[in-house]
MIFI-531902 format. One record per residue (C-alpha): residue number from 1; residue in three letters; x, y, z. Coordinates in steps of 0.05 Angstrom, whole numbers, always signed. Layout:
# MIFI-531902
PT/resi/resn/x/y/z
PT/NUM/ala/X/Y/Z
...
# end
This chain:
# MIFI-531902
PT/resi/resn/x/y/z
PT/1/unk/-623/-722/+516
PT/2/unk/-656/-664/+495
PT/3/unk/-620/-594/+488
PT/4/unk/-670/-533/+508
PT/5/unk/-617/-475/+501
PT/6/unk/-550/-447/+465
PT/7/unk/-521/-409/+513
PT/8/unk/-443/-365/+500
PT/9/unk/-410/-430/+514
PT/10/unk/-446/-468/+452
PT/11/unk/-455/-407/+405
PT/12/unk/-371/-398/+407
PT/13/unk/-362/-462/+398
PT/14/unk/-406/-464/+334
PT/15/unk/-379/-405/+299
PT/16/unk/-312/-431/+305
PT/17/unk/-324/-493/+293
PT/18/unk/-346/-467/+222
PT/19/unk/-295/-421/+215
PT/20/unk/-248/-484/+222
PT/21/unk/-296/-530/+173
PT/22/unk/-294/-485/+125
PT/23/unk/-225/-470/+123
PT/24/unk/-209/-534/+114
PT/25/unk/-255/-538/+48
PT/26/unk/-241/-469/+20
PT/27/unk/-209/-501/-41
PT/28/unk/-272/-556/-50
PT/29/unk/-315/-499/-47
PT/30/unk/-276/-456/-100
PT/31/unk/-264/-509/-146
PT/32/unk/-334/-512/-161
PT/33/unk/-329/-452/-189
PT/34/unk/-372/-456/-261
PT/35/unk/-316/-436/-308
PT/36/unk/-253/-482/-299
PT/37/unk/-218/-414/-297
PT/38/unk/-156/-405/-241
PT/39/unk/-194/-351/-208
PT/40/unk/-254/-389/-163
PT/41/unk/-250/-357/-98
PT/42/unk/-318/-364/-65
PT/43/unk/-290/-414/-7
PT/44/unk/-232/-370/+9
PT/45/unk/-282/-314/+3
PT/46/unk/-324/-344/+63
PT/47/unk/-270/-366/+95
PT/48/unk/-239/-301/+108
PT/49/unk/-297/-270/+113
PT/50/unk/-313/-319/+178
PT/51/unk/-249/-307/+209
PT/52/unk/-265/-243/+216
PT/53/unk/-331/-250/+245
PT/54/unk/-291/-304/+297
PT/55/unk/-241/-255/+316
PT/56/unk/-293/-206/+331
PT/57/unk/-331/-257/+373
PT/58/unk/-269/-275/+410
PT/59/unk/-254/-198/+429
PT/60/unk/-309/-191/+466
PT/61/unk/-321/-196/+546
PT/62/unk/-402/-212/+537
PT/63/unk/-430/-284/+560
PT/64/unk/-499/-260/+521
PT/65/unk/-519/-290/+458
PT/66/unk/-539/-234/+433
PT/67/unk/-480/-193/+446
PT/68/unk/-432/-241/+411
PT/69/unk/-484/-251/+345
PT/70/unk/-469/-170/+338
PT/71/unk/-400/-185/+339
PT/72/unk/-403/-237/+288
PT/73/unk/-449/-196/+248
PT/74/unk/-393/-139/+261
PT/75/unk/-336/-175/+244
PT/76/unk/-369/-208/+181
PT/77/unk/-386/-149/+148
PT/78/unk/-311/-114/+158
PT/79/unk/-281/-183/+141
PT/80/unk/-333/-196/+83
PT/81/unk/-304/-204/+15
PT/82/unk/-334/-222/-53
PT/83/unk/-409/-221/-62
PT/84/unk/-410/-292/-17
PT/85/unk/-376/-265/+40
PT/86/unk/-423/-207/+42
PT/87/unk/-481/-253/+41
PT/88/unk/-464/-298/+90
PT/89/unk/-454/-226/+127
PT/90/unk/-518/-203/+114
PT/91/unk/-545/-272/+140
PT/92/unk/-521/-266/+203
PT/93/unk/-537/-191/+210
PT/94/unk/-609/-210/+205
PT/95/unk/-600/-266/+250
PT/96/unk/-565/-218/+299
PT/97/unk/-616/-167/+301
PT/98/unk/-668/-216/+320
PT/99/unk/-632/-247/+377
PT/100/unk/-606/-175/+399
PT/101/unk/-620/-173/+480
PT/102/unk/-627/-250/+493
PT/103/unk/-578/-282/+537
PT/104/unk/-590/-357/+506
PT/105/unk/-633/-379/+452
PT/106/unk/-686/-431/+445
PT/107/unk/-711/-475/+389
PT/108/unk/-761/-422/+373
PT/109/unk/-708/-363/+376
PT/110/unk/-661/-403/+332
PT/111/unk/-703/-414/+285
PT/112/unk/-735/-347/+281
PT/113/unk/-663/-319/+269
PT/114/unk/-656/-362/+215
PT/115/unk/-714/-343/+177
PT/116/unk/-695/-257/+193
PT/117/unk/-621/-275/+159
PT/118/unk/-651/-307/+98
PT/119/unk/-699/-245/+107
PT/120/unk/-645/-197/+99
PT/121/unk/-599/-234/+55
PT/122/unk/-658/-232/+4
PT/123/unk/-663/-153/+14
PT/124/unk/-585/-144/+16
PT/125/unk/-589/-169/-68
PT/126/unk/-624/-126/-113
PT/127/unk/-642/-186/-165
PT/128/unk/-640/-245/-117
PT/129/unk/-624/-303/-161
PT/130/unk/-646/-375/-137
PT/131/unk/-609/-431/-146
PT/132/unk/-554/-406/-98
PT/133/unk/-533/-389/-22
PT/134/unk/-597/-345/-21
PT/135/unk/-648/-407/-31
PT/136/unk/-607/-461/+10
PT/137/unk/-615/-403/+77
PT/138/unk/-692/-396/+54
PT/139/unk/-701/-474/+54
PT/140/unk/-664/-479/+112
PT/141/unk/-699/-425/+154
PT/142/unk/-764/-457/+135
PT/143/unk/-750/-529/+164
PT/144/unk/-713/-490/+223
PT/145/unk/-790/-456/+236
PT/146/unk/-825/-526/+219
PT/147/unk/-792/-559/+262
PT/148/unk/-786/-511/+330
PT/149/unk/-868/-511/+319
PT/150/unk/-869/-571/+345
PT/151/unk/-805/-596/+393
PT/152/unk/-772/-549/+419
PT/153/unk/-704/-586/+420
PT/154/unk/-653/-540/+391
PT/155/unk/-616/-602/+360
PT/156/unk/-672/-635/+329
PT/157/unk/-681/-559/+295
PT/158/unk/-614/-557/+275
PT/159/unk/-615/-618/+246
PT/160/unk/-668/-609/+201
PT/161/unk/-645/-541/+182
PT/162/unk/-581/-575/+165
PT/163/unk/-612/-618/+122
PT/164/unk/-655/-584/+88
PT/165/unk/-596/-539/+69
PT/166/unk/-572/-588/+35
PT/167/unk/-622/-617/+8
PT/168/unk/-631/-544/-28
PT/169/unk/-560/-555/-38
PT/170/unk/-572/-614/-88
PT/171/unk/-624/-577/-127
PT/172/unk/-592/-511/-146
PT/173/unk/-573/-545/-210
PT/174/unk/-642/-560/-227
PT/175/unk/-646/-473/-218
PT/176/unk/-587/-448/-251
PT/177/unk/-582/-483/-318
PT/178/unk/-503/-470/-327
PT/179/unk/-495/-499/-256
PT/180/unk/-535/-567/-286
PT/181/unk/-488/-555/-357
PT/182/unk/-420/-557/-318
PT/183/unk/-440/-609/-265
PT/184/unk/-433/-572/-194
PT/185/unk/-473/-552/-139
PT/186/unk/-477/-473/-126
PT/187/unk/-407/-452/-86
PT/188/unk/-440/-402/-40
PT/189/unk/-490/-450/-22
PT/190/unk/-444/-505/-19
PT/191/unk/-398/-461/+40
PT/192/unk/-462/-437/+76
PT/193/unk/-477/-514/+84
PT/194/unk/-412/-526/+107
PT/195/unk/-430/-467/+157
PT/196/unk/-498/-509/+182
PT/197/unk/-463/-578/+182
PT/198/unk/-413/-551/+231
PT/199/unk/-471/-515/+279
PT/200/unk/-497/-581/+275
PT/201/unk/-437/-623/+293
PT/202/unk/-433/-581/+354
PT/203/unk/-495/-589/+389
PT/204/unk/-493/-660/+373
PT/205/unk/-425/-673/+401
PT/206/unk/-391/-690/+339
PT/207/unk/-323/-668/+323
PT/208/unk/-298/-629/+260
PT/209/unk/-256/-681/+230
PT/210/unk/-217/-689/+161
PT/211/unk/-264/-742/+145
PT/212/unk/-307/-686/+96
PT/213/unk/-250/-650/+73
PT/214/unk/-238/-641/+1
PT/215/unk/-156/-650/-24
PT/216/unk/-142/-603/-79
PT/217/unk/-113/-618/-149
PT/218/unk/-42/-588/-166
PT/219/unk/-63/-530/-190
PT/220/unk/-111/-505/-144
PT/221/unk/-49/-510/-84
PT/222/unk/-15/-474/-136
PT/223/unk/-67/-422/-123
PT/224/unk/-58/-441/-42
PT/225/unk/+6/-424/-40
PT/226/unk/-8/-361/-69
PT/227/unk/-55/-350/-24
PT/228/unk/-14/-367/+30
PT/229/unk/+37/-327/+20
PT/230/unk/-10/-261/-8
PT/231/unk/-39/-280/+73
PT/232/unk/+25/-281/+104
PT/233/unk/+55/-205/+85
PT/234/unk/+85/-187/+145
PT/235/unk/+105/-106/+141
PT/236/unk/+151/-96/+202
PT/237/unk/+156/-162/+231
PT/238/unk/+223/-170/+262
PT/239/unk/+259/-232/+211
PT/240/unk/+288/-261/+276
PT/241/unk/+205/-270/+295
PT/242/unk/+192/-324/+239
PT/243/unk/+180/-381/+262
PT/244/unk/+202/-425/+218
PT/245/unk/+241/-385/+171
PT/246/unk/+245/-440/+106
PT/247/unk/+188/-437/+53
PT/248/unk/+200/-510/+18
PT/249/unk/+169/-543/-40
PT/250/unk/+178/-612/-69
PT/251/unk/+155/-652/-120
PT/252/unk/+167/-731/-104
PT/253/unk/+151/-789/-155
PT/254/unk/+120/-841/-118
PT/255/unk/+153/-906/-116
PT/256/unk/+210/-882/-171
PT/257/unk/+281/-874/-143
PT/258/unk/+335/-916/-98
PT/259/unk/+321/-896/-34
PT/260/unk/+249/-912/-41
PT/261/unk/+226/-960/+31
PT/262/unk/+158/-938/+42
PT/263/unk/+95/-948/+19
PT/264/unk/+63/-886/+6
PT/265/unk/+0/-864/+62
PT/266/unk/-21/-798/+58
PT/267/unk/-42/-794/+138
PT/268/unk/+32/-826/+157
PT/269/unk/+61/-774/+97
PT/270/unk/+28/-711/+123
PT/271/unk/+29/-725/+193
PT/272/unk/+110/-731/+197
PT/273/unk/+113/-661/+149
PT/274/unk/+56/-632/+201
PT/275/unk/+108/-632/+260
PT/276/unk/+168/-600/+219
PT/277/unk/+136/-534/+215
PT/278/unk/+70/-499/+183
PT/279/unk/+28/-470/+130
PT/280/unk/+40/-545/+107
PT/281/unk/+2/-561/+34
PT/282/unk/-1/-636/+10
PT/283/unk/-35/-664/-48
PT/284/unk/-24/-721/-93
PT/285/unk/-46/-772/-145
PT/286/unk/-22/-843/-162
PT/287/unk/+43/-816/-192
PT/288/unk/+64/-750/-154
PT/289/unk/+56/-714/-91
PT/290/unk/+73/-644/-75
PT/291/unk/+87/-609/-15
PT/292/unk/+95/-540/+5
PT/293/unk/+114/-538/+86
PT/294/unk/+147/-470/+128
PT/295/unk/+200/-507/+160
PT/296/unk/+262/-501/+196
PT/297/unk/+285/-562/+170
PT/298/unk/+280/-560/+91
PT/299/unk/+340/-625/+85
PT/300/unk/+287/-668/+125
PT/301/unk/+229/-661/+91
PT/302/unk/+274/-675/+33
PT/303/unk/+295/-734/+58
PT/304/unk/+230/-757/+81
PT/305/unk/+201/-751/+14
PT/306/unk/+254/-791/-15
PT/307/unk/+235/-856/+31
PT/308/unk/+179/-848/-8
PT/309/unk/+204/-831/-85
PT/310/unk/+252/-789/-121
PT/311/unk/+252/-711/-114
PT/312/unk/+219/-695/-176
PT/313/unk/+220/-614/-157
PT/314/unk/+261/-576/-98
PT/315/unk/+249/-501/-86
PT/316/unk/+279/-469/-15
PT/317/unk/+267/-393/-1
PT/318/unk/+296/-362/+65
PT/319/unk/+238/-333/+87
PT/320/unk/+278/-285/+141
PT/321/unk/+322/-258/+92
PT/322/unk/+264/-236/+44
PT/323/unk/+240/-202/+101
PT/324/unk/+299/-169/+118
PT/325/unk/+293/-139/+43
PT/326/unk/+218/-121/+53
PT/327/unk/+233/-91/+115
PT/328/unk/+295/-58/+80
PT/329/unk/+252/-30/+18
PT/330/unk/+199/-4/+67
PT/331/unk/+251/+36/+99
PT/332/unk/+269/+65/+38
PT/333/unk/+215/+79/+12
PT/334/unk/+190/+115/+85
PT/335/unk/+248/+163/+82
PT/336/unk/+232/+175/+14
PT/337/unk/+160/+196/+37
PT/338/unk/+194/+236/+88
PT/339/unk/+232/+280/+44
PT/340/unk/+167/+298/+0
PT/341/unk/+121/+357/+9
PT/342/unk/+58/+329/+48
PT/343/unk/-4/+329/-11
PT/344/unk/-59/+366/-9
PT/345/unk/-125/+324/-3
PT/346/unk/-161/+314/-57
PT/347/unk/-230/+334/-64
PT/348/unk/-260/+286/-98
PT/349/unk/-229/+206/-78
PT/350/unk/-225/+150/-143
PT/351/unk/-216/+86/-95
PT/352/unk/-216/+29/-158
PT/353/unk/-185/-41/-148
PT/354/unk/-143/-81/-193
PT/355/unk/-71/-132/-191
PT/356/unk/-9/-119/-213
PT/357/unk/+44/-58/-212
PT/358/unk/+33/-42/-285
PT/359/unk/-42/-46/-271
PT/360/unk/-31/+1/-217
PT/361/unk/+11/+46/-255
PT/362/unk/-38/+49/-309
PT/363/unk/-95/+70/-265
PT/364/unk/-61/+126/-221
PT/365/unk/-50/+160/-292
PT/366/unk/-118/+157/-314
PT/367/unk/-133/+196/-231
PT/368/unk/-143/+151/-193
PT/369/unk/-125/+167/-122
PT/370/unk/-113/+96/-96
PT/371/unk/-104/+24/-130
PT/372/unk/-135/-26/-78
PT/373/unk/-91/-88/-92
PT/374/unk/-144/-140/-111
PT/375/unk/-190/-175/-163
PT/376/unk/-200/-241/-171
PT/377/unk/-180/-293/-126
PT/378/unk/-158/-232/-72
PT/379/unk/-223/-186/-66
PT/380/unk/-218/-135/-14
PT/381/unk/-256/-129/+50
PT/382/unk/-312/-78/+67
PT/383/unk/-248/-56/+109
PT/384/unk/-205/-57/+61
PT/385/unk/-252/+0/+25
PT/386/unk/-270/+33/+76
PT/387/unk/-201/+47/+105
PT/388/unk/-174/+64/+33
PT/389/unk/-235/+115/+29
PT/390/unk/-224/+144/+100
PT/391/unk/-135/+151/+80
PT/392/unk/-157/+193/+28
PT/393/unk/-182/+251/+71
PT/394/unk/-222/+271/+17
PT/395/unk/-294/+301/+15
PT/396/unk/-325/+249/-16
PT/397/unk/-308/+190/-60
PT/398/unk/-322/+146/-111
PT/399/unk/-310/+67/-117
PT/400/unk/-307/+31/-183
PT/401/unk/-296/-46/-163
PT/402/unk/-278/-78/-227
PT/403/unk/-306/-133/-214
PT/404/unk/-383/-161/-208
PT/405/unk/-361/-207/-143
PT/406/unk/-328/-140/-109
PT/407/unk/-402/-94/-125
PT/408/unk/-436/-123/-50
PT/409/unk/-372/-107/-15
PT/410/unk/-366/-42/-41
PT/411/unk/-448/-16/-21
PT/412/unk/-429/-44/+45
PT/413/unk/-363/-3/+56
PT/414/unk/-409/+59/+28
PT/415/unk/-453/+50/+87
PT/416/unk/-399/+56/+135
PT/417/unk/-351/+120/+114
PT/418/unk/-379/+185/+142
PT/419/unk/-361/+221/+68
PT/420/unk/-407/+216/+17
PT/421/unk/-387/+161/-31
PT/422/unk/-422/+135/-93
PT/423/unk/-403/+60/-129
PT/424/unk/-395/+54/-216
PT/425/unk/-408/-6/-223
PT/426/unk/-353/-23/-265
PT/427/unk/-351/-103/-283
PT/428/unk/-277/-106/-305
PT/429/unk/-216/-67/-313
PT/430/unk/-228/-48/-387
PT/431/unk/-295/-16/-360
PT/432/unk/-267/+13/-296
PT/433/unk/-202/+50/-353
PT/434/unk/-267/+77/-392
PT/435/unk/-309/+100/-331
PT/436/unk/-247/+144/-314
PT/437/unk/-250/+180/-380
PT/438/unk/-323/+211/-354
PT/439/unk/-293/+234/-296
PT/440/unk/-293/+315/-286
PT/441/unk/-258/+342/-221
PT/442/unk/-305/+399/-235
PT/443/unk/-367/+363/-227
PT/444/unk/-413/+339/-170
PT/445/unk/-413/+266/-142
PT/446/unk/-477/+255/-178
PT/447/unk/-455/+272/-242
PT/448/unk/-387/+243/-244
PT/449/unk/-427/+182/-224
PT/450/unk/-475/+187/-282
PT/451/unk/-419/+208/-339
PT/452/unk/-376/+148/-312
PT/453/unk/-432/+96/-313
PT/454/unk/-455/+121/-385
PT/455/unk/-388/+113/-407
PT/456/unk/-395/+26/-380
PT/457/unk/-431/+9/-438
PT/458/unk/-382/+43/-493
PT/459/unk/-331/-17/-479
PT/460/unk/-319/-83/-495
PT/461/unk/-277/-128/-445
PT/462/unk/-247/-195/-455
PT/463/unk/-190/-237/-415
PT/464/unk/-144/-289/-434
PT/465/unk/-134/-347/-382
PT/466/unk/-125/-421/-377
PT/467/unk/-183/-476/-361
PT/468/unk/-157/-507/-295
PT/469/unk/-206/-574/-305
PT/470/unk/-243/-615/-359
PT/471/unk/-311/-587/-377
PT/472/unk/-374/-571/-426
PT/473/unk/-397/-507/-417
PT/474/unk/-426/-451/-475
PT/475/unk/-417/-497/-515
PT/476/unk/-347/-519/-512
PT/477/unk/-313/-575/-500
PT/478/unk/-265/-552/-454
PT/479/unk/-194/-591/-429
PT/480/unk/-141/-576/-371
PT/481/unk/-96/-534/-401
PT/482/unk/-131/-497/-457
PT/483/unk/-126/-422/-466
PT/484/unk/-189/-384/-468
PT/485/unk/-216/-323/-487
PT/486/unk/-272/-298/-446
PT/487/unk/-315/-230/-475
PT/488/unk/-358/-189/-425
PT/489/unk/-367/-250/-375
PT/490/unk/-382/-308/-431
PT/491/unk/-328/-369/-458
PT/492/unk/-318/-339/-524
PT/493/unk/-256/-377/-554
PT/494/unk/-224/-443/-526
PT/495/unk/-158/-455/-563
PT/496/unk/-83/-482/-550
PT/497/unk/-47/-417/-551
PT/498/unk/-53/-359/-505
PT/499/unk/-30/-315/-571
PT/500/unk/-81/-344/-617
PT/501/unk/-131/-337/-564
PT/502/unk/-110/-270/-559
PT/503/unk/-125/-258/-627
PT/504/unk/-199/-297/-640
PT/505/unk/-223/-258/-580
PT/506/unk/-209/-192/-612
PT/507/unk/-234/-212/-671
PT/508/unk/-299/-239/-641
PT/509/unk/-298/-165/-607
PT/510/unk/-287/-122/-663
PT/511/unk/-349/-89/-701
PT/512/unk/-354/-24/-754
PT/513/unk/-350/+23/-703
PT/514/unk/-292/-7/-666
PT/515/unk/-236/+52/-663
PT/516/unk/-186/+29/-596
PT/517/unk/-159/-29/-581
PT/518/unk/-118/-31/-511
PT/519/unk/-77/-89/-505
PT/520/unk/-59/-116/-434
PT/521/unk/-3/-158/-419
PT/522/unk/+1/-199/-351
PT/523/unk/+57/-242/-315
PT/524/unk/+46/-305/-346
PT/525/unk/+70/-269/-417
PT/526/unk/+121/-218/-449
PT/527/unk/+121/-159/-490
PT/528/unk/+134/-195/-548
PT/529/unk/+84/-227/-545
PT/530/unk/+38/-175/-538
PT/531/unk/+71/-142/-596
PT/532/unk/+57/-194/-644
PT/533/unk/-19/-198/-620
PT/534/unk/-12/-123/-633
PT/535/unk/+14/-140/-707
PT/536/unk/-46/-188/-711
PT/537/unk/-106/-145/-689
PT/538/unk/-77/-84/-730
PT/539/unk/-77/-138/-792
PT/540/unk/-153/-149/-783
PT/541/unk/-167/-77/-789
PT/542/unk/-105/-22/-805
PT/543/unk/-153/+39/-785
PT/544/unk/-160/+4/-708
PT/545/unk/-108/+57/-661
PT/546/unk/-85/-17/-617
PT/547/unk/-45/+5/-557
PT/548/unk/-4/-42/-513
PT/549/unk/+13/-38/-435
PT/550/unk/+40/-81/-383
PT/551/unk/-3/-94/-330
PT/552/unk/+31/-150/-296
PT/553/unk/-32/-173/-275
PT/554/unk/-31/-254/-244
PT/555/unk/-84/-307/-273
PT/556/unk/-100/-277/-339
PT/557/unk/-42/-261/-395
PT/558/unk/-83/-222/-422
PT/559/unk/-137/-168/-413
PT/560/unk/-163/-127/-472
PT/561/unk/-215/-80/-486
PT/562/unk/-239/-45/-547
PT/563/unk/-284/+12/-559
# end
């Protein structure tokens, strides 16, 4: 049976069905992140970024079409975060405007809207690069026209734009050579597939099921949980409002142990946790599985995992008493707010972004007005920015994102404020500390933009983190575990020690005009050990002035620049 029109009904149904779809494979899509760095985010980017768009859809009272497309559009671009969130925004803000006044949509209009998001997507890049999201939308709009030429059955269009997505999909490794070199298809395309697959599904009467869903290694729910938790920060929620108050992690060994009775089954494993509580997390191999569950019953998932092995790992937190802290510290803090002279507004805003107290710390000193929590692995919304930029109350601002995947975000947010506001297109914290030097409270927005962009190029950045996978890529042969040392964007050093790593990277950084060296320390490391780099790098040149910090910064131990 043919389908001639998507009316509201249909349309809701397919945006959340793909909100849901790719939810459920936010961690397949980031692990196919190129480097096998801790830090892929492009699923949970889109993810987010789709919620958004879904809770706009869902606030509003119109049955039209092309009422709720502007509220998707809407809601992606606020929610949109990294440079494949605001894609996929930009996508459907093309596809909005060309359905803007119809009530339902044919074949014809469907496919037409297609083609106007790839349109604008296109236009929304300055260097459009193929081999990602950008040609699996242009492929995809072009069977979507094809087809509606000559059947005007919505579903027989969808399904060809569906497949032709991915059958772009498949090829953007024959586009992007480092995509071919590491093995994967692009991410963004891969999640904007995802997207199309689940429009698909819906007009053909299939259900989203787990049947395409992707289970995570152990340290990418690692990264989940984090996630989860950074997610679930709950300001003023009343502890006695938790649910289920009991954040509990365990490690079991399958088969090892004397209570051991079952069989291990994932479905029959997870299914049992699933109606203890939420924000449940399972994954496992041949030897372990972990789980990470909000429960109000912590003993039995303990004593279900032991039908199944011995408790390798057990880690309870009372969720309702850390909030009573929060709450606690926030009250403190408020009265401390309270009791201080209300600041004059600045007239010139720094809005930057970066992780970690220390990090924080270390900007505010250098001027900046506010320290967007954020980076890699949490990049803020167009929201996010905008709302820091409209809290500062000042005349105009300036954004430097610190971070290539945060730059699309950013130009959208600038778009939005009623202040002028101008972007440095800062790439990484090292270059966002230097851009801060050129700034000059004395100068216009146009030349404090200039001086801080000419002052991008005098730096030298490089991180320390660990590879989370197996892989080849410039030119190393890379294994789970190794540290590496990664200079202006490019796999630099691959070694076994985050200190030695430390230490080739500099070294590979250092030239005759090198003068500073600004050492970094994160989380994952100590002072001391940032000392002895420090003792290291001064070794390799005693005229180098090497200064150390602690940024407490998550995923990478280290972050250094010189200039």
């Amino acid at each position: 049976m043919q389908t001639k029109k998507i009316t509201n009904h249909e349309f809701i149904k397919m945006i959340e069905a793909a909100s849901a779809f790719l939810d459920q494979n936010a961690e397949f899509i980031n692990s196919l992140n190129v480097f096998p760095v801790p830090d892929g985010d492009t699923g949970t980017n889109m993810s987010l970024s789709l919620d958004s768009g879904l809770k706009y859809v869902n606030e509003s009272t119109s049955t039209e079409v092309g009422d709720l497309a502007q509220s998707l559009a809407k809601g992606l671009l606020m929610g949109a975060r990294g440079n494949s969130g605001v894609i996929l925004s930009q996508i459907f803000r093309g596809f909005s405007k060309d359905v803007a006044g119809k009530a339902e949509l044919s074949a014809t209009d469907l496919a037409d809207a297609f083609a106007a998001g790839a349109q604008t997507a296109y236009k929304a890049v300055m260097k459009p690069t193929e081999g990602t999201i950008l040609t699996v939308i242009r492929e995809a709009a072009k069977a979507a026209r094809k087809t509606a030429a000559r059947d005007d059955d919505i579903v027989a269009v969808l399904d060809a734009t569906y497949e032709a997505a991915d059958a772009a999909l498949q090829t953007t490794p024959d586009l992007l050579p480092v995509l071919k070199q590491v093995g994967v298809v692009d991410s963004g395309g891969q999640g904007l597939t995802f997207v199309l697959q689940a429009f698909d599904d819906v007009l053909n009467g299939r259900e989203i099921t787990a049947k395409a869903a992707h289970q995570p290694n152990s340290s990418e729910m690692d990264e989940m949980i984090d996630a989860e938790h950074h997610r679930s920060v709950q300001g003023k929620l009343n502890p006695d409002d938790i649910v289920y108050g009991y954040c509990t992690e365990i490690m079991v060994r399958i088969g090892k142990g004397k209570q051991v009775d079952r069989e291990f089954d994932y479905d029959t494993f997870y299914q049992y946790l699933a109606d203890l509580g939420d924000s449940l997390l399972v994954v496992n191999d041949d030897e372990i599985v972990k789980v990470h569950v909000h429960t109000e019953h912590p003993g039995k998932v303990m004593a279900w995992g032991q039908e199944f092995g011995d408790l390798a790992k057990v880690k309870v937190d009372n969720m309702r008493l850390q909030q009573e802290t929060i709450i606690e510290h926030d009250d403190e803090t408020a009265q401390a707010d309270t009791a201080t002279e209300p600041v004059e507004a600045p007239e010139t805003a720094i809005i930057t972004i970066a992780a970690g107290k220390g990090m924080q710390s270390l900007f505010e000193s250098l001027g900046a007005t506010t320290v967007i929590a954020g980076g890699q692995t949490m990049n803020p919304s167009t929201q996010d920015i905008v709302d820091a930029i409209q809290a500062s109350h000042a005349k105009q601002a300036i954004v430097l994102p610190n971070n290539g995947n945060i730059f699309l975000a950013a130009e959208q947010a600038v778009k939005v404020v009623d202040i002028p506001t101008v972007i440095v297109h800062s790439r990484s914290i090292s270059q966002g500390m230097t851009a801060m030097l050129g700034f000059e409270p004395d100068h216009s927005l146009t030349e404090n933009q200039s001086a801080m962009e000419d002052n991008l190029s005098t730096v030298k950045g490089g991180e320390v983190t660990h590879a989370v996978r197996d892989t080849q890529v410039d030119g190393f042969d890379i294994k789970e575990g190794n540290f590496m040392g990664i200079i202006d964007g490019k796999i630099a050093v691959v070694t076994d020690d985050t200190e030695e790593a430390a230490i080739q990277m500099v070294n590979k950084m250092l030239t005759d005009d090198s003068e500073i060296v600004t050492i970094i320390y994160g989380e994952d490391t100590t002072k001391a050990v940032a000392e002895r780099v420090q003792a290291a790098v001064e070794e390799l040149d005693d005229e180098l002035e090497v200064e150390v910090h602690e940024g407490d910064q998550p995923v990478y131990p280290f972050i250094i620049s010189v200039e």
